[in-house]
C-alpha positions as CSV (number, residue, x, y, z in Angstrom):
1,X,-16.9,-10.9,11.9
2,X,-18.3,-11.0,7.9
3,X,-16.9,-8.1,5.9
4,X,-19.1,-7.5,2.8
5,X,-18.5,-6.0,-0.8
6,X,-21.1,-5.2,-3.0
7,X,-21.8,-3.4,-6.0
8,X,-18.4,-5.0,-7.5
9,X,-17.4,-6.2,-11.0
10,X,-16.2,-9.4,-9.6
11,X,-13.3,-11.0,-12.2
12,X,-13.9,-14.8,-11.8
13,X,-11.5,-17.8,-13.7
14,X,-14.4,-17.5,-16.6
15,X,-16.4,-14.5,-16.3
16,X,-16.9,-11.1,-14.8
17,X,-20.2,-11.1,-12.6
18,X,-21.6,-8.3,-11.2
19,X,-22.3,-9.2,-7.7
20,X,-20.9,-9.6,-4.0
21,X,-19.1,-11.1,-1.6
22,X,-18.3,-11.7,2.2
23,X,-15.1,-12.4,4.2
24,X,-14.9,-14.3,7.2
25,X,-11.8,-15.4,8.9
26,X,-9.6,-14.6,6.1
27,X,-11.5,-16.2,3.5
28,X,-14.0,-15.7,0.7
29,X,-17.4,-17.4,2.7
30,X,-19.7,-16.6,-0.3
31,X,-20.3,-14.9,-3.3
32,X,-24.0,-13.7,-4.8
33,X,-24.6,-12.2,-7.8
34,X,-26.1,-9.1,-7.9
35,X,-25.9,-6.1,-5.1
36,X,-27.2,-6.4,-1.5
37,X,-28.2,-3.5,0.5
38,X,-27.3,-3.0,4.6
39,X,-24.1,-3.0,6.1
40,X,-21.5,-3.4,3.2
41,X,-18.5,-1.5,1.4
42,X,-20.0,-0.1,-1.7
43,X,-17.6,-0.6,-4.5
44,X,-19.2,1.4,-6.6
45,X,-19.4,-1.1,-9.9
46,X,-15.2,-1.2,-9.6
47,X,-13.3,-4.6,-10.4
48,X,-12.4,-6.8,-7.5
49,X,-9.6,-9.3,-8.5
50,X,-7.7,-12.1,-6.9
51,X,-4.6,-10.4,-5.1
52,X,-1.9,-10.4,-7.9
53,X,1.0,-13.1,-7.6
54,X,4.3,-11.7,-8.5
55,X,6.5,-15.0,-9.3
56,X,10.0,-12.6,-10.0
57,X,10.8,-8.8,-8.9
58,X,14.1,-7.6,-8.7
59,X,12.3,-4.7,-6.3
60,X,14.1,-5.3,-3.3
61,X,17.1,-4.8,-4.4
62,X,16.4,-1.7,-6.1
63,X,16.0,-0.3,-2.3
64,X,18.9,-2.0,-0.9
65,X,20.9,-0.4,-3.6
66,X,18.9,2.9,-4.5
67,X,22.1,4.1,-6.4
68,X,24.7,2.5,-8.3
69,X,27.2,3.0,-5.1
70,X,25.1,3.2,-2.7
71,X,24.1,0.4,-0.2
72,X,21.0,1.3,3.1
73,X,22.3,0.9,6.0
74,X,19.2,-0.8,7.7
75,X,18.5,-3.8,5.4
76,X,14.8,-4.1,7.4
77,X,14.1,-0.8,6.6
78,X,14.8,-1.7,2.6
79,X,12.7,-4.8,2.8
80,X,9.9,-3.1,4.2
81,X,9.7,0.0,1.6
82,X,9.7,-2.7,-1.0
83,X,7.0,-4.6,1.0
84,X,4.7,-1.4,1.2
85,X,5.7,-0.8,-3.0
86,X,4.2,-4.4,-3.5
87,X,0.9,-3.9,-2.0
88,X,0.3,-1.0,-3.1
89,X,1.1,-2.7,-6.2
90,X,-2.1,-4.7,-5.5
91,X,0.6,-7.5,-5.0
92,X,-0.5,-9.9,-2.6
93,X,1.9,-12.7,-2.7
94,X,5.4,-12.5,-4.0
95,X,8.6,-14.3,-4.9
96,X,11.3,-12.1,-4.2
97,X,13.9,-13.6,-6.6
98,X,17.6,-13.0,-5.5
99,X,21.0,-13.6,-7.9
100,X,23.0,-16.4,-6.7
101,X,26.2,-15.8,-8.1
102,X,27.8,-12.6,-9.6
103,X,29.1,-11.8,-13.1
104,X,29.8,-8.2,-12.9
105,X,28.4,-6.7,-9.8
106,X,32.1,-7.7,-8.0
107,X,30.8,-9.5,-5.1
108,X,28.0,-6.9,-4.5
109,X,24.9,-9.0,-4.7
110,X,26.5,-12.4,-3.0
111,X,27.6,-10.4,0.1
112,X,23.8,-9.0,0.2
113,X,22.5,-12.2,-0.4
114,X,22.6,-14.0,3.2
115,X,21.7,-10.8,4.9
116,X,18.4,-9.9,2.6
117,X,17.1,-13.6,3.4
118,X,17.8,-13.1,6.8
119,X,16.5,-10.1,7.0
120,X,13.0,-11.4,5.4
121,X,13.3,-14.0,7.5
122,X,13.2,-11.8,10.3
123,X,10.7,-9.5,9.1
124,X,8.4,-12.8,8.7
125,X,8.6,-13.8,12.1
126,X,8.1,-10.5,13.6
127,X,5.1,-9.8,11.4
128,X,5.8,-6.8,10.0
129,X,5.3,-7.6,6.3
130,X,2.2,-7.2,4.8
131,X,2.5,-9.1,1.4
132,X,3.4,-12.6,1.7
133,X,6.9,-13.1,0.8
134,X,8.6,-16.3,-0.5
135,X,11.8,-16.6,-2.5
136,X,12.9,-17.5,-5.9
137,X,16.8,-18.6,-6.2
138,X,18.4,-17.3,-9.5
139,X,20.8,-19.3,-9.9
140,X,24.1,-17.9,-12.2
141,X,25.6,-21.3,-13.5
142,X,28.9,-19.9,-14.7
143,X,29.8,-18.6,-11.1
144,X,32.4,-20.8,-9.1
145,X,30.6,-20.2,-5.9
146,X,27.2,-20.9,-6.8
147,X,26.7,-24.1,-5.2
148,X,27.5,-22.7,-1.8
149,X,25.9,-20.5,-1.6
150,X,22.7,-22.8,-3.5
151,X,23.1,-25.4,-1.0
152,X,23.2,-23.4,2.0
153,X,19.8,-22.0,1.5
154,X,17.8,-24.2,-0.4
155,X,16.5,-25.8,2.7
156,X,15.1,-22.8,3.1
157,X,11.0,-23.6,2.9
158,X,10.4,-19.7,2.0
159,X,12.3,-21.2,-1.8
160,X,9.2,-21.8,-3.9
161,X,11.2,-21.3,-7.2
162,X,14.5,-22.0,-8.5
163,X,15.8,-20.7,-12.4
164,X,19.0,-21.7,-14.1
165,X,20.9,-18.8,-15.6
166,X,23.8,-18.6,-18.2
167,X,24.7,-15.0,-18.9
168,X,27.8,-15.7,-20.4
169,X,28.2,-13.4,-23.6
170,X,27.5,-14.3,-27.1
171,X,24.6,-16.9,-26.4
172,X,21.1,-16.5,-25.0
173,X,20.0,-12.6,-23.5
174,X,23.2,-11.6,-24.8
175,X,23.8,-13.1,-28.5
176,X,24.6,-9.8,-29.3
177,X,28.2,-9.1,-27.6
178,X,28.3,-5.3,-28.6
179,X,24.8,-5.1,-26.8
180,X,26.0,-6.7,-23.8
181,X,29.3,-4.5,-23.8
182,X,26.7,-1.3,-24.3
183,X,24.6,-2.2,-21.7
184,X,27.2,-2.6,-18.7
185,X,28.9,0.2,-20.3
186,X,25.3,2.7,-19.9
187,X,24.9,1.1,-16.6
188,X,28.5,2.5,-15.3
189,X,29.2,-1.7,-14.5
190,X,32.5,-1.7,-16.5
191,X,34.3,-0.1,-19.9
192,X,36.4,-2.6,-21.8
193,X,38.9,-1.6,-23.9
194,X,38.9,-4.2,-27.1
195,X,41.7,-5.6,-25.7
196,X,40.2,-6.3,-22.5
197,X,36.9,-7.2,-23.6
198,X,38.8,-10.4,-26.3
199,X,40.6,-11.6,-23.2
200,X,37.6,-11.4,-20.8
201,X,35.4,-13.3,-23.7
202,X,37.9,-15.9,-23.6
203,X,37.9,-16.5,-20.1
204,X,34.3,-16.5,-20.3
205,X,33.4,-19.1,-22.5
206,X,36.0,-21.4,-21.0
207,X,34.0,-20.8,-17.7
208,X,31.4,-21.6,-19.0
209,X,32.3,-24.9,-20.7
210,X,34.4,-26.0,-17.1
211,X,31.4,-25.0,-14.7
212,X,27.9,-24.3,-16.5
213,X,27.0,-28.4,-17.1
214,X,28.0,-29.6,-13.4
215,X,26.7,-26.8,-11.9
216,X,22.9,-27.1,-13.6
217,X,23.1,-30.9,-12.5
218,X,23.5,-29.9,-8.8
219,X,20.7,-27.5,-8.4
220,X,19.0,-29.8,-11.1
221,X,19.3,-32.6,-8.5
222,X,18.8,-30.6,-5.3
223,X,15.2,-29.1,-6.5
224,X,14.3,-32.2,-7.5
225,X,15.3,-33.4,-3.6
226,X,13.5,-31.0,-2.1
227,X,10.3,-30.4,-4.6
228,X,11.3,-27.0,-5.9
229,X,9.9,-25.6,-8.9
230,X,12.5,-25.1,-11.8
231,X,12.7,-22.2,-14.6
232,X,14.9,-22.0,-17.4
233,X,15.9,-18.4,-18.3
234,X,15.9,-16.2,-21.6
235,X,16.0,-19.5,-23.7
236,X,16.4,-18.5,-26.9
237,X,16.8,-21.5,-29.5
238,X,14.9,-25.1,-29.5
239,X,17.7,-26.6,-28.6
240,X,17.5,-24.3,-25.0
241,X,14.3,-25.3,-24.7
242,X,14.5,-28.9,-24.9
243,X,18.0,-29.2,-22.4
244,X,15.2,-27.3,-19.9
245,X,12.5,-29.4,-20.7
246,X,15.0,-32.7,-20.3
247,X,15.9,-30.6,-16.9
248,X,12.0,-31.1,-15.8
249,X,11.5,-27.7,-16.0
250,X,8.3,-26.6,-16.2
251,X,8.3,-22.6,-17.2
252,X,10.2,-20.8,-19.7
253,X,11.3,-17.2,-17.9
254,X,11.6,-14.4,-20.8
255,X,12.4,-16.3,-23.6
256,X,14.4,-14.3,-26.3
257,X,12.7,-15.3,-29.7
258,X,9.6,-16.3,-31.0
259,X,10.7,-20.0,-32.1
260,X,11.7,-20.7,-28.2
261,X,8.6,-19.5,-27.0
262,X,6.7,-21.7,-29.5
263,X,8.8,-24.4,-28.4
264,X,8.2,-24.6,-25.2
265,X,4.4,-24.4,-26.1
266,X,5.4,-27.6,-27.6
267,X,6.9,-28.8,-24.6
268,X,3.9,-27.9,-22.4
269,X,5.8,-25.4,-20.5
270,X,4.6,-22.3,-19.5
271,X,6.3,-18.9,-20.7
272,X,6.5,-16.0,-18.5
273,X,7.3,-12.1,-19.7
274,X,7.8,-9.1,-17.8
275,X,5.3,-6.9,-17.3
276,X,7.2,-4.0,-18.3
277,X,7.9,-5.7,-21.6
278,X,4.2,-4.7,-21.7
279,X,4.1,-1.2,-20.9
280,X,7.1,-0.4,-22.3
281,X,6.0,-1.8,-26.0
282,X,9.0,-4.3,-26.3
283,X,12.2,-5.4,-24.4
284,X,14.9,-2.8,-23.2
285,X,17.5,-5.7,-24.4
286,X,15.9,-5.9,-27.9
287,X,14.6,-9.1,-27.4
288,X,11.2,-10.5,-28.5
289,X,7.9,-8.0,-27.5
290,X,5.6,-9.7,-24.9
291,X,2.7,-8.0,-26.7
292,X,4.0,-9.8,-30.1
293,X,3.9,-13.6,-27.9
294,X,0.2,-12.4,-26.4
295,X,-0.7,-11.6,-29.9
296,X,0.1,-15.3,-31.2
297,X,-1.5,-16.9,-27.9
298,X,2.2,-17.7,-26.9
299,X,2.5,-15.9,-23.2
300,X,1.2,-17.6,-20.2
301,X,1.9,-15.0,-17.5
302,X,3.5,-12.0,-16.8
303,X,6.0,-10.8,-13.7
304,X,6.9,-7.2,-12.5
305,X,10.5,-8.1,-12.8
306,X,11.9,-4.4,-12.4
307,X,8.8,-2.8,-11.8
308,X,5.8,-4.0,-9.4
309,X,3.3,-1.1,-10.4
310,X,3.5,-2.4,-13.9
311,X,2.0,-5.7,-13.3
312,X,-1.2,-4.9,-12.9
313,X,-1.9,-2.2,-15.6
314,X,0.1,-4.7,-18.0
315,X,-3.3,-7.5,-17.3
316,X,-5.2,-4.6,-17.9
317,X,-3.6,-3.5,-21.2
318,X,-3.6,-6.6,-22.6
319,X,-7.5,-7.0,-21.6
320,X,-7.6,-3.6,-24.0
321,X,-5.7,-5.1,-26.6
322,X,-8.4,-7.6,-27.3
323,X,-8.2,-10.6,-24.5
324,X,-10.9,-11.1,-22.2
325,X,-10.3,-9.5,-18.8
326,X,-10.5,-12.8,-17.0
327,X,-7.6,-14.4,-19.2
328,X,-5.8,-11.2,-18.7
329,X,-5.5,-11.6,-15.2
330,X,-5.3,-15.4,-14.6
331,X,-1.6,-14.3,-15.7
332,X,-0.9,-12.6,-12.9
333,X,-2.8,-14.6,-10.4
334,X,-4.2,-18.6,-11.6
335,X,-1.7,-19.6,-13.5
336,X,1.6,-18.2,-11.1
337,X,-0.5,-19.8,-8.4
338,X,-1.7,-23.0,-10.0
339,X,2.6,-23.7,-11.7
340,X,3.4,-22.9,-7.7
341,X,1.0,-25.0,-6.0
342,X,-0.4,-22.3,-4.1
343,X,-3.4,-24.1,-4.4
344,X,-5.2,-21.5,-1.6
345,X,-5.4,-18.5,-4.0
346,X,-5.0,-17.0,-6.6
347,X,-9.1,-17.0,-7.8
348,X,-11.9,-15.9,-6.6
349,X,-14.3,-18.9,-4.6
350,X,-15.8,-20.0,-1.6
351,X,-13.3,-21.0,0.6
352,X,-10.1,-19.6,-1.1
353,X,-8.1,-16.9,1.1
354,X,-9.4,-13.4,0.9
355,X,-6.4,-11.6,-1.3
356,X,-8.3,-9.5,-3.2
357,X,-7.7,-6.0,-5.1
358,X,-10.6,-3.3,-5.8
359,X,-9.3,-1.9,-9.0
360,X,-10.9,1.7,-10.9
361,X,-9.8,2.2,-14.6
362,X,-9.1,6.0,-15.4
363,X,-8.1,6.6,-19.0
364,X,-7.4,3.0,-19.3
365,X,-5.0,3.2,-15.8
366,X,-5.8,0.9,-12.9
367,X,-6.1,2.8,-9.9
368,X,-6.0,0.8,-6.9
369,X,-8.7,0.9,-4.0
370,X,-8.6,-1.3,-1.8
371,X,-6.1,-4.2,-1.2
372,X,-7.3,-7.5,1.1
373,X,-4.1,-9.7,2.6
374,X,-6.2,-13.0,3.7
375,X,-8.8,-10.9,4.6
376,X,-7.0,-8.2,6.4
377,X,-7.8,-4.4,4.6
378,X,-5.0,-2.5,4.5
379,X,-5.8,0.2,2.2
């Protein structure tokens, strides 16, 4: 059965076109510029927009831990709140990325770990998701147990994305120790006394030096085994940069500073902010403004990272600030899709799966309309 839109401002890789288009067995069949009258959802001159491709949230594990000491009981029921967040999101395909390796949640996010894959897993094979859910491995390099845990799941062919972490104090996100001792100390984590926090820093950096080379070797050479994307995370001098780019890593995830951003321009690796970055008008870790790395053509594409619903009015913000709408949301859909290989989506053609998002600005807010999961309307 042919579903038709018309009347749409449809975003294409180049151009916006006024026009339509029609869905048949989950697919884009055609697209004609201009309206056509009969039997067809009027879109009344909205935006329709490849579905949005979400490459890192941290959104599932807001609902598996809604408060601080609080864990749902009913892991499913977490997975699918956060699944009915996403599309409403006008997320379409997501990487769920989940922390490998602990550095100051004591265990908490290791023991969920197995049972949030399983549970997608599950979910998956039942059909009950709506979004189309794959994973991206975070991979903590200074924990002991990382490569356990790593290579018990990264057979897993849901892994579309892997990213080495070091969040050991005084280097990278946290160059600035006092911030990093603020930060856990706001977010109820852990209080050091000075005391404490000079021994801890010790053991720290010796971690780091014992475990943090072997370990990125492993999951270096097991991504490589199994042809897993790689991301390097919060690099923040040339010399990160170029130790990810040795690595074969492709994208740069939140670098800190300008100079490692225009480094791995250099490198022809792609760098990736969060959305909220966006919204927010800098980083909550007083790191480099995404805005600041859009303005000097330095930011390839955005992720929700902590918030899905900010993905999408992020493209559209930026399309305010002064890049074309097209460019604006190839960040959130092309180019995740194209550094993925998800080479079925993530545009608008004949012949591409039918993720697509009917989008209304009010007062410069996208308002969501309609959302199309390979061709299925669920809203």
């Amino acid at each position: 059965m042919t579903k038709r839109l018309t009347n749409a401002q449809i975003v294409l890789e180049d151009r916006v076109v006024e026009g339509s288009l029609d869905i048949e067995g989950g697919v884009i069949a055609s697209l004609k510029k201009g309206n056509i009258a009969g039997d067809a959802l009027d879109c009344d001159g909205d935006f329709v927009l490849p579905g949005l491709i979400d490459i890192h949230t941290d959104n599932l594990e807001v609902h598996v831990h809604p408060r601080p000491t609080v864990q749902w009981p009913a892991m499913l029921a977490s997975a699918l709140a956060h699944d009915w967040q996403l599309l409403g999101s006008g997320i379409t395909t997501v990487l769920d990325s989940v922390a490998i390796g602990d550095f100051h949640s004591n265990g908490k996010r290791t023991a969920m770990l197995d049972r949030a894959i399983g549970t997608l897993d599950q979910a998956r094979t039942a059909s009950v998701l709506r979004v189309e859910h794959y994973l991206h491995l975070r991979c903590e390099l200074c924990d002991p147990q990382l490569m356990a845990i790593v290579e018990r799941h990264i057979g897993n062919p849901s892994v579309k994305l892997v990213s080495m972490m070091d969040h050991t104090p005084g280097q990278r996100q946290w160059s600035d120790t006092a911030r990093f001792r603020e930060y856990y100390r706001k977010k109820g984590i852990r209080v050091w006394t000075d005391e404490e926090f000079k021994a801890d820093m010790i053991n720290w950096r010796q971690q780091q030096v014992t475990l943090v080379p072997a370990n990125r070797a492993a999951v270096r050479r097991l991504c490589e085994a199994h042809g897993i994307v790689m991301a390097s995370h919060d690099d923040t001098t040339i010399a990160d940069v170029d130790e990810a780019h040795a690595d074969g890593i492709t994208i740069s995830e939140f670098p800190t500073t300008v100079a490692a951003a225009q480094h791995a321009r250099k490198r022809e690796m792609k760098t990736v902010m969060g959305s909220p970055n966006i919204i927010l008008g800098g980083s909550h870790s007083g790191n480099v403004a995404a805005a600041h790395l859009a303005e000097l053509g330095l930011l390839d594409m955005l992720t929700s990272d902590y918030v899905p619903g900010s993905l999408l009015h992020a493209a559209f913000s930026l399309a305010a600030s002064g890049i074309d709408v097209p460019a604006a949301i190839a960040m959130v859909t092309k180019t995740p899709a194209d550094l993925l290989n998800f080479h079925d989506r993530g545009r608008i053609a004949e012949g591409l799966r039918a993720d697509l998002v009917r989008v209304r600005l009010v007062d410069g807010v996208p308002v969501i309309r309609n959302v199309w999961v390979a061709g299925h309307q669920y809203m």
